[in-house]
GUMI-120273 format. One record per residue (C-alpha): x negated, y negated, z; residue number from 0. Coordinates in steps of 0.02 Angstrom, whole numbers, plus 50000, padded with zeros to 5 digits. Each point is the difference from the previous one (the first is absolute). Layout:
REM GUMI-120273
<node><px>X</px><py>Y</py><pz>Z</pz><i>NUM</i></node>
...
This chain:
REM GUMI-120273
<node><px>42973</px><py>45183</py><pz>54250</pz><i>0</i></node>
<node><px>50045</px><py>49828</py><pz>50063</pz><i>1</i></node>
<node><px>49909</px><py>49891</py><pz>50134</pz><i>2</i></node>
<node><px>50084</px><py>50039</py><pz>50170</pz><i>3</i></node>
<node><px>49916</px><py>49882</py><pz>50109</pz><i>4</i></node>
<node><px>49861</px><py>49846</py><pz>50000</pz><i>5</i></node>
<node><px>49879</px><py>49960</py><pz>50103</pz><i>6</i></node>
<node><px>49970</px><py>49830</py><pz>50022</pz><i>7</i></node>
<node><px>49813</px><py>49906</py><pz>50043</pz><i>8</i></node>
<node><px>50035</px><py>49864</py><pz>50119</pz><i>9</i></node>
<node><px>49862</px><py>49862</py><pz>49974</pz><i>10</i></node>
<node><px>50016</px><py>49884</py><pz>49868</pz><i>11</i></node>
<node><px>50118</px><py>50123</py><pz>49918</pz><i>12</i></node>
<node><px>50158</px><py>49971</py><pz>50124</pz><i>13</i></node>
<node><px>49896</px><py>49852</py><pz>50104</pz><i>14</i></node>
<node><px>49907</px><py>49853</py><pz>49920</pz><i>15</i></node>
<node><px>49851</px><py>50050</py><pz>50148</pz><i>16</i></node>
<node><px>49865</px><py>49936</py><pz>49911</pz><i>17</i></node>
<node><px>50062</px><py>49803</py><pz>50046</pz><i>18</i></node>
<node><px>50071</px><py>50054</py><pz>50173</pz><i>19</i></node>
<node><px>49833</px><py>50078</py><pz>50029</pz><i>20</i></node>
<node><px>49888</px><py>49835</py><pz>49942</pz><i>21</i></node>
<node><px>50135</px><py>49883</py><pz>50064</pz><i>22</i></node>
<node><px>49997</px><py>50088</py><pz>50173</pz><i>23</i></node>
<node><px>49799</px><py>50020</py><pz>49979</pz><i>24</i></node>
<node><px>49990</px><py>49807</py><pz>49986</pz><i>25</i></node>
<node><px>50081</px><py>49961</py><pz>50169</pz><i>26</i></node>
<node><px>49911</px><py>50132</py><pz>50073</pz><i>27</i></node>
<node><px>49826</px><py>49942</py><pz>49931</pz><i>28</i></node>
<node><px>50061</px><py>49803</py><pz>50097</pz><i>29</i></node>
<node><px>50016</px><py>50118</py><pz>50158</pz><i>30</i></node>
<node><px>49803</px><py>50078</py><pz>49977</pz><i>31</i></node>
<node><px>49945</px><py>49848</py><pz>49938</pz><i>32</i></node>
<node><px>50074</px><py>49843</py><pz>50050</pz><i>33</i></node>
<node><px>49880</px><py>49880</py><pz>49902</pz><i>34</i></node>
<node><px>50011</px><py>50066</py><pz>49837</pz><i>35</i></node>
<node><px>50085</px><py>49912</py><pz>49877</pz><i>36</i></node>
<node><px>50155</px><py>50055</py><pz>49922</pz><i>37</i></node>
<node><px>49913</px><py>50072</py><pz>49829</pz><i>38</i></node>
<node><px>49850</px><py>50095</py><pz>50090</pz><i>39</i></node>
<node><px>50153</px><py>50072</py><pz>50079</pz><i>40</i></node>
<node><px>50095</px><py>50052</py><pz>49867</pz><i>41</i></node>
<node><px>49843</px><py>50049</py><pz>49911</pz><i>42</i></node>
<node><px>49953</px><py>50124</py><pz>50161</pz><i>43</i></node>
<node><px>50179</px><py>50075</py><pz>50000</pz><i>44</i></node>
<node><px>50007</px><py>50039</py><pz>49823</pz><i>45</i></node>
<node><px>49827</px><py>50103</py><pz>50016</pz><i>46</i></node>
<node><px>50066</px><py>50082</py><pz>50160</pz><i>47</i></node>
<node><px>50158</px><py>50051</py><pz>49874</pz><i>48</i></node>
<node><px>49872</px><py>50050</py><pz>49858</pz><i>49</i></node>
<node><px>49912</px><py>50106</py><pz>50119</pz><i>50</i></node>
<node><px>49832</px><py>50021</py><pz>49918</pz><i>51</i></node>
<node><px>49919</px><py>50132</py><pz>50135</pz><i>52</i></node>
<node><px>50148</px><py>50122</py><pz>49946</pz><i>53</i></node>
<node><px>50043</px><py>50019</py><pz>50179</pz><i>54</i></node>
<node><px>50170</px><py>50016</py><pz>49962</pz><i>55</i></node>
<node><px>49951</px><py>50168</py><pz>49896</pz><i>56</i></node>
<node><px>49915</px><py>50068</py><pz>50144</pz><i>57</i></node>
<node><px>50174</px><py>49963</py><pz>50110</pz><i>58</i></node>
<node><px>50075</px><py>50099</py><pz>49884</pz><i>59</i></node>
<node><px>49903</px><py>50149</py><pz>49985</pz><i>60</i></node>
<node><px>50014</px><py>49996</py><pz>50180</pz><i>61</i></node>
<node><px>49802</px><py>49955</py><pz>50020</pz><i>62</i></node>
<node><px>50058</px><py>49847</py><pz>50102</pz><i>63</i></node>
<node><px>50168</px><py>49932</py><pz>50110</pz><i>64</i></node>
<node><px>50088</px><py>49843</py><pz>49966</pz><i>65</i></node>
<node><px>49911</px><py>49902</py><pz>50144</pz><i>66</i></node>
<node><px>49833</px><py>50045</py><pz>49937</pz><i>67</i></node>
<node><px>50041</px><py>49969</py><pz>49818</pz><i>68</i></node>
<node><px>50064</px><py>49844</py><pz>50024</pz><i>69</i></node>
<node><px>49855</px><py>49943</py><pz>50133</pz><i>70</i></node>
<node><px>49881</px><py>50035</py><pz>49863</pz><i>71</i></node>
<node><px>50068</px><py>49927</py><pz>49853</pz><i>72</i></node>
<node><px>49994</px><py>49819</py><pz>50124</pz><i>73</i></node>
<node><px>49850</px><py>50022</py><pz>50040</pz><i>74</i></node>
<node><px>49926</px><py>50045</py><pz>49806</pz><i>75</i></node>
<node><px>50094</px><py>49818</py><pz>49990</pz><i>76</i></node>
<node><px>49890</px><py>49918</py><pz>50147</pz><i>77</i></node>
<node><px>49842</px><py>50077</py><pz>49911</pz><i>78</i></node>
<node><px>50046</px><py>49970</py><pz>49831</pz><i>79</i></node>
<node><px>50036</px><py>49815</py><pz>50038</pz><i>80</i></node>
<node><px>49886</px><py>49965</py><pz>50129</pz><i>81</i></node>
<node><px>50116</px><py>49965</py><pz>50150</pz><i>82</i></node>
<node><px>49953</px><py>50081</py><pz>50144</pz><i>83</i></node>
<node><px>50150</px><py>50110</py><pz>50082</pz><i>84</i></node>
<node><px>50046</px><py>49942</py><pz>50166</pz><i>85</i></node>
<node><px>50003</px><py>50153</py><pz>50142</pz><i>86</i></node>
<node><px>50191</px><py>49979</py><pz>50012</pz><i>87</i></node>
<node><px>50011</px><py>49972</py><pz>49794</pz><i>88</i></node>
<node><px>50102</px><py>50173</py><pz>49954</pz><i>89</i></node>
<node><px>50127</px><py>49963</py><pz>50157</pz><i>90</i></node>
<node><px>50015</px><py>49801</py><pz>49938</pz><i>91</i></node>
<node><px>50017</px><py>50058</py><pz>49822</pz><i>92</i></node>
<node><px>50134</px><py>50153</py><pz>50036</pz><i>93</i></node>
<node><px>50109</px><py>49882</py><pz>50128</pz><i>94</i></node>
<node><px>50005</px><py>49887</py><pz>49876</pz><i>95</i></node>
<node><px>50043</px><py>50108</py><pz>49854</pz><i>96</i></node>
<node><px>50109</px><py>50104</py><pz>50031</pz><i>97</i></node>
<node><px>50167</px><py>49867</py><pz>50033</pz><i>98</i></node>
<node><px>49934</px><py>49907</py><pz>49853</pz><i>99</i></node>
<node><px>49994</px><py>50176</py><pz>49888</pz><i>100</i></node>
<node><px>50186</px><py>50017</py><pz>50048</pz><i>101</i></node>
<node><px>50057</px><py>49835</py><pz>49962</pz><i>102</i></node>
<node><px>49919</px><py>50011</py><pz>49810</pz><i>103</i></node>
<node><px>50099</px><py>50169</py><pz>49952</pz><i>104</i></node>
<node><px>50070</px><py>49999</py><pz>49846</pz><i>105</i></node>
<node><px>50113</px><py>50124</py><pz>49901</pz><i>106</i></node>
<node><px>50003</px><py>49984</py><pz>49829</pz><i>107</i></node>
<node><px>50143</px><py>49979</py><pz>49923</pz><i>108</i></node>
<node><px>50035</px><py>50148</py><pz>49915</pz><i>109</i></node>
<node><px>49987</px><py>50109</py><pz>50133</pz><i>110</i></node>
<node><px>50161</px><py>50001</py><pz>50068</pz><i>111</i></node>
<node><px>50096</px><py>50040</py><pz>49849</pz><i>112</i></node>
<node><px>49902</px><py>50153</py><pz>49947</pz><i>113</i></node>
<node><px>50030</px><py>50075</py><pz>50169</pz><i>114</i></node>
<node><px>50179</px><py>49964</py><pz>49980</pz><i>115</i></node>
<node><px>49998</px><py>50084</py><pz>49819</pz><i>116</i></node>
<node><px>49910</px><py>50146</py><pz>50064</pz><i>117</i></node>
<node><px>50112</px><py>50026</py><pz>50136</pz><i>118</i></node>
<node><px>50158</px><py>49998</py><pz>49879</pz><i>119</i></node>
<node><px>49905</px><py>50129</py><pz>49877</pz><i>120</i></node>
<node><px>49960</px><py>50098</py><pz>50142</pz><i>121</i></node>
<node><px>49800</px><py>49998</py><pz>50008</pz><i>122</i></node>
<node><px>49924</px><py>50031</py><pz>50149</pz><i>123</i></node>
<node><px>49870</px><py>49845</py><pz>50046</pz><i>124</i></node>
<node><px>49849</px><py>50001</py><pz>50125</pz><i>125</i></node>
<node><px>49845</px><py>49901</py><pz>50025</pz><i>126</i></node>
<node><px>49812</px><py>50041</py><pz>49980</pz><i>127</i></node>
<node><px>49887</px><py>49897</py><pz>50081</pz><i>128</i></node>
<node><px>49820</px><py>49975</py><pz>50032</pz><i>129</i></node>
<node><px>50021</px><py>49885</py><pz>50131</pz><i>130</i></node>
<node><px>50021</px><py>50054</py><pz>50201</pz><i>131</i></node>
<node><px>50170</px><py>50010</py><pz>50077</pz><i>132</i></node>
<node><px>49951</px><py>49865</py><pz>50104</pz><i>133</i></node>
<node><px>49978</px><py>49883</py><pz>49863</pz><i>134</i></node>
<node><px>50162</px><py>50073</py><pz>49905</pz><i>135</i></node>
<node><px>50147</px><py>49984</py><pz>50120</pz><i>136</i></node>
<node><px>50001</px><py>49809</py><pz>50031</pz><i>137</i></node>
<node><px>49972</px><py>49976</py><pz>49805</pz><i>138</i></node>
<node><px>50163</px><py>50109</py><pz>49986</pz><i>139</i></node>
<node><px>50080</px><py>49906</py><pz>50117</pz><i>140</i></node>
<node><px>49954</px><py>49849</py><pz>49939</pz><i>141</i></node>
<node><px>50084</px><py>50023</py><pz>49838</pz><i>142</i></node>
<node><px>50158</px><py>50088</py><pz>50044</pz><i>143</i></node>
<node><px>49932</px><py>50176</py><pz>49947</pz><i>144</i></node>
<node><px>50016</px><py>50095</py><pz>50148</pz><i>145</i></node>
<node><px>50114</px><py>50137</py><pz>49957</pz><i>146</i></node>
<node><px>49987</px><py>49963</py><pz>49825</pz><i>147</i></node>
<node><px>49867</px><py>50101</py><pz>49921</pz><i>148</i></node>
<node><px>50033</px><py>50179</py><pz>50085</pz><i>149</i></node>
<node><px>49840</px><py>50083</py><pz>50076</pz><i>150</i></node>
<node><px>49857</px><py>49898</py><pz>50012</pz><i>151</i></node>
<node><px>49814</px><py>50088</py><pz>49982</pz><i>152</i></node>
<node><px>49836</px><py>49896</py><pz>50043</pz><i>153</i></node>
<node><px>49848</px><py>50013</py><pz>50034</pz><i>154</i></node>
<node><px>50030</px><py>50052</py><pz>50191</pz><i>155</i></node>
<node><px>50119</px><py>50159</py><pz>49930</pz><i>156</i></node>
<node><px>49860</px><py>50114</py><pz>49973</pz><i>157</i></node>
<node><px>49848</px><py>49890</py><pz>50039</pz><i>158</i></node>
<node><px>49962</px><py>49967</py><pz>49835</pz><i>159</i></node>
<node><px>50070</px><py>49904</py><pz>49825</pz><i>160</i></node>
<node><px>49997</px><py>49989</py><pz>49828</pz><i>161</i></node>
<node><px>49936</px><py>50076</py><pz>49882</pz><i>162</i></node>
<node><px>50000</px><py>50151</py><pz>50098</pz><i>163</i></node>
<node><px>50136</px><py>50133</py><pz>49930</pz><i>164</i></node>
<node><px>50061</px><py>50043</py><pz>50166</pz><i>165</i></node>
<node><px>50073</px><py>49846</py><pz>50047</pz><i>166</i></node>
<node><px>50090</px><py>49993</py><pz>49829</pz><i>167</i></node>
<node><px>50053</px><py>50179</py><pz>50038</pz><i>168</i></node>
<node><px>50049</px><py>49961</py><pz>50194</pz><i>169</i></node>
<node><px>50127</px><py>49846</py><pz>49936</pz><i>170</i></node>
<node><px>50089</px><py>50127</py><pz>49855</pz><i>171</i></node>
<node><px>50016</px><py>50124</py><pz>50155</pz><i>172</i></node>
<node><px>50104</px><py>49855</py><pz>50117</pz><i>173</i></node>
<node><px>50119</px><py>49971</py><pz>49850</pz><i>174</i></node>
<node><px>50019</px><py>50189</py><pz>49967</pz><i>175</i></node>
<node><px>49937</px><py>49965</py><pz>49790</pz><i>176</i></node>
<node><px>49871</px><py>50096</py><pz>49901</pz><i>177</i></node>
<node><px>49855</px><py>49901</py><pz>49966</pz><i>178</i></node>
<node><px>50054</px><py>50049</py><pz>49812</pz><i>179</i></node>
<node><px>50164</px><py>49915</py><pz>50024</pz><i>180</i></node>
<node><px>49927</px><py>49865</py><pz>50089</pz><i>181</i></node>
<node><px>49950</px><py>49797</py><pz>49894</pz><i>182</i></node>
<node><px>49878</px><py>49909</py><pz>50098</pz><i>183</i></node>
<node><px>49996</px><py>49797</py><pz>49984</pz><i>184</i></node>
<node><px>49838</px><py>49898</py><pz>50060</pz><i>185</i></node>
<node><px>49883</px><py>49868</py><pz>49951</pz><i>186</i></node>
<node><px>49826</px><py>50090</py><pz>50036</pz><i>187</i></node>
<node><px>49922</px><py>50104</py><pz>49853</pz><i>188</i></node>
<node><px>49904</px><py>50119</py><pz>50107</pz><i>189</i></node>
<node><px>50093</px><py>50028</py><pz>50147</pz><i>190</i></node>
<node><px>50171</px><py>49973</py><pz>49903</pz><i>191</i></node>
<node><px>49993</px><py>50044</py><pz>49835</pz><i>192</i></node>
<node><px>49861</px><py>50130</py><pz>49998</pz><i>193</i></node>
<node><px>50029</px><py>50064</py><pz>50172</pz><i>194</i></node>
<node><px>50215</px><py>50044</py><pz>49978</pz><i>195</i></node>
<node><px>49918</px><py>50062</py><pz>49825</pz><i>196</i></node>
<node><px>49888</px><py>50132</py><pz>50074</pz><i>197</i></node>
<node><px>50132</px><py>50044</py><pz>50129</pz><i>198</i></node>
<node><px>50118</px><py>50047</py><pz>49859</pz><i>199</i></node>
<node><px>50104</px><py>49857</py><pz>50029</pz><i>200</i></node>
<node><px>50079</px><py>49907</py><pz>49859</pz><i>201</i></node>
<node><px>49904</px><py>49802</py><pz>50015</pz><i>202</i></node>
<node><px>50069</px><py>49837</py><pz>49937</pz><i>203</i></node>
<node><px>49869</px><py>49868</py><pz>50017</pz><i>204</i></node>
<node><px>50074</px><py>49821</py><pz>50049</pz><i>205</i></node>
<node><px>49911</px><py>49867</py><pz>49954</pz><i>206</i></node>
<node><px>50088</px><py>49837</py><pz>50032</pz><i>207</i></node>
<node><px>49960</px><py>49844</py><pz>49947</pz><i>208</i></node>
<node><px>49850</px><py>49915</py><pz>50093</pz><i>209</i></node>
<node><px>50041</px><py>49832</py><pz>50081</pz><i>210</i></node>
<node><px>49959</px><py>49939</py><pz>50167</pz><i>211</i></node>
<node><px>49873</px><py>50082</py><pz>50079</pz><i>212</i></node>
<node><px>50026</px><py>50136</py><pz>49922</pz><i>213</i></node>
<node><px>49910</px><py>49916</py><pz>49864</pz><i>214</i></node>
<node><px>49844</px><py>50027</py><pz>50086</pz><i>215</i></node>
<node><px>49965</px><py>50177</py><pz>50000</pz><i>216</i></node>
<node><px>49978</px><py>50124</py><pz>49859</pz><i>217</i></node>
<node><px>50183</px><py>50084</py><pz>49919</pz><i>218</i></node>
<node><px>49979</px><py>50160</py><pz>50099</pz><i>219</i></node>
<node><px>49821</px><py>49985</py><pz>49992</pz><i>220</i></node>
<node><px>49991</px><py>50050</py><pz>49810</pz><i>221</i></node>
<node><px>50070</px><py>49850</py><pz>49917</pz><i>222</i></node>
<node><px>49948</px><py>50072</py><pz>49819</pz><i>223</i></node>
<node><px>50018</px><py>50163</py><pz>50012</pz><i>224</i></node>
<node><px>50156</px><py>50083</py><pz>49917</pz><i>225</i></node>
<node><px>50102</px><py>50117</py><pz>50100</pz><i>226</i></node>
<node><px>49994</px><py>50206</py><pz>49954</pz><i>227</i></node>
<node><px>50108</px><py>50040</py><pz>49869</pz><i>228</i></node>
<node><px>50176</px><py>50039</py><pz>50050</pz><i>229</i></node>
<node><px>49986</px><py>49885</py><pz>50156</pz><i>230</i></node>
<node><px>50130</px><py>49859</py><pz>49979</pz><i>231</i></node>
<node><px>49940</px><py>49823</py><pz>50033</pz><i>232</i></node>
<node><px>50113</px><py>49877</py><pz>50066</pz><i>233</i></node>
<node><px>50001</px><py>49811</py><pz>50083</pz><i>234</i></node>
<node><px>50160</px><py>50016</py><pz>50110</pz><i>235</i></node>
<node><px>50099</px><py>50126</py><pz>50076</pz><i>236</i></node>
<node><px>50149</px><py>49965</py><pz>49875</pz><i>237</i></node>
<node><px>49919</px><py>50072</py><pz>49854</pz><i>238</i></node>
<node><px>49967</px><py>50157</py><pz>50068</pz><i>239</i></node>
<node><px>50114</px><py>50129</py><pz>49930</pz><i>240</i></node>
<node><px>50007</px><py>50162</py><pz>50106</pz><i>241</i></node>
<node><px>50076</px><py>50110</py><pz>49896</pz><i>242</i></node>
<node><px>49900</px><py>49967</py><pz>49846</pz><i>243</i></node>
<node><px>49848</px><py>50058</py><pz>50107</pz><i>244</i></node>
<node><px>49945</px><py>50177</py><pz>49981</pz><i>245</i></node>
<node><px>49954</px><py>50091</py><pz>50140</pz><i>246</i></node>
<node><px>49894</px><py>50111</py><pz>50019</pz><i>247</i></node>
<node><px>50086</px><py>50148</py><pz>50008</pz><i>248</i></node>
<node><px>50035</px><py>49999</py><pz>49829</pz><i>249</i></node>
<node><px>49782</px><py>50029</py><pz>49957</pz><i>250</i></node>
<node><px>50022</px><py>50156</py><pz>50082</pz><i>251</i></node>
């Protein structure tokens, strides 16, 4: 049977977040810490990105909200660097991030024209995210995807993200699509590839070229592993070929 709808990651597989993130992280570091110089900066927003306390795992499986998350991976920062975290630090850090965040949105470019192409084959599109709905809407907005993508699903939907098989099940529900009949396209091996796997899904694993500051984190955190046989592997949205993909119907 053919694919009859995709669901779509939205960070760093529609968005280039990783460099809105540290670019926004950078101004908001100034804010906390006014003295620093422009590296330590960069330097301290590019381990807030990395995340090395996996706090943003515990946001997902719904161990921790977005305030708290996001409180403790600045102050793992202040600790890890030495700073000390002023009392209003989070506030400063938040006020400042969040306009800057906004500004640095990117879509890349190859967005737009598979959503048009879907739309004139006819496959339903929505969006799986493991980011809140807080954080989502003025990225959409941003880049002119409101109203674009069809039903949107984070982390907020049921209270919990990727690689859980529910939330995979909840978006094929919105677009009215057996998982079976269902590709899924995003950058992460576990929560993308694996996850719409084990959800019966049908996964594509993007994984574009890494420039920018995108150049300094690991290619879906597996840069040398291969992908399960049968998944295709591509580095833009043009290459990917819906109805060459299987789906997963047809192992039934």
């Amino acid at each position: 049977m053919p694919i009859r709808a995709v669901l779509l990651d939205i960070d760093d597989t529609l968005l280039d977040t990783t460099t809105a993130m540290v670019e926004a992280g950078a101004i908001a570091m100034a804010a906390v810490w006014p003295d620093e110089d422009p590296a330590w900066r960069l330097t301290a927003s590019r381990r807030f990105r990395s995340d090395p306390g996996r706090f943003f795992a515990r946001f997902t499986r719904g161990e921790l909200d977005f305030e708290r998350m996001r409180r403790l991976r600045l102050e793992e920062v202040a600790l890890a660097t030495g700073r000390v975290l002023p009392a209003d630090g989070h506030a400063s850090y938040e006020r400042a991030y969040g306009p800057a965040f906004a500004a640095s949105q990117r879509l890349y470019d190859d967005v737009l024209p598979f959503l048009a192409r879907c739309s004139a084959e006819g496959i339903a599109v929505a969006a799986l995210t493991n980011s809140s709905q807080s954080a989502t809407d003025p990225k959409l907005q941003a880049t002119g995807l409101v109203g674009r993508l069809g039903p949107v699903v984070t982390r907020d939907t049921l209270g919990f993200g990727k690689p859980d098989p529910r939330v995979f099940a909840r978006a094929c529900d919105l677009v009215e699509v057996a998982p079976g009949e269902t590709a899924y396209v995003g950058d992460e091996f576990e929560a993308d590839v694996l996850g719409s796997m084990a959800a019966g899904l049908a996964p594509v694993w993007l994984r574009r070229p890494r420039s920018g500051e995108n150049a300094h984190v690991p290619d879906g955190g597996v840069p040398d592993l291969a992908a399960p046989a049968g998944v295709p592997v591509i580095a833009s949205l043009t290459e990917l070929e819906l109805e060459r993909i299987p789906s997963r119907e047809d192992d039934a």
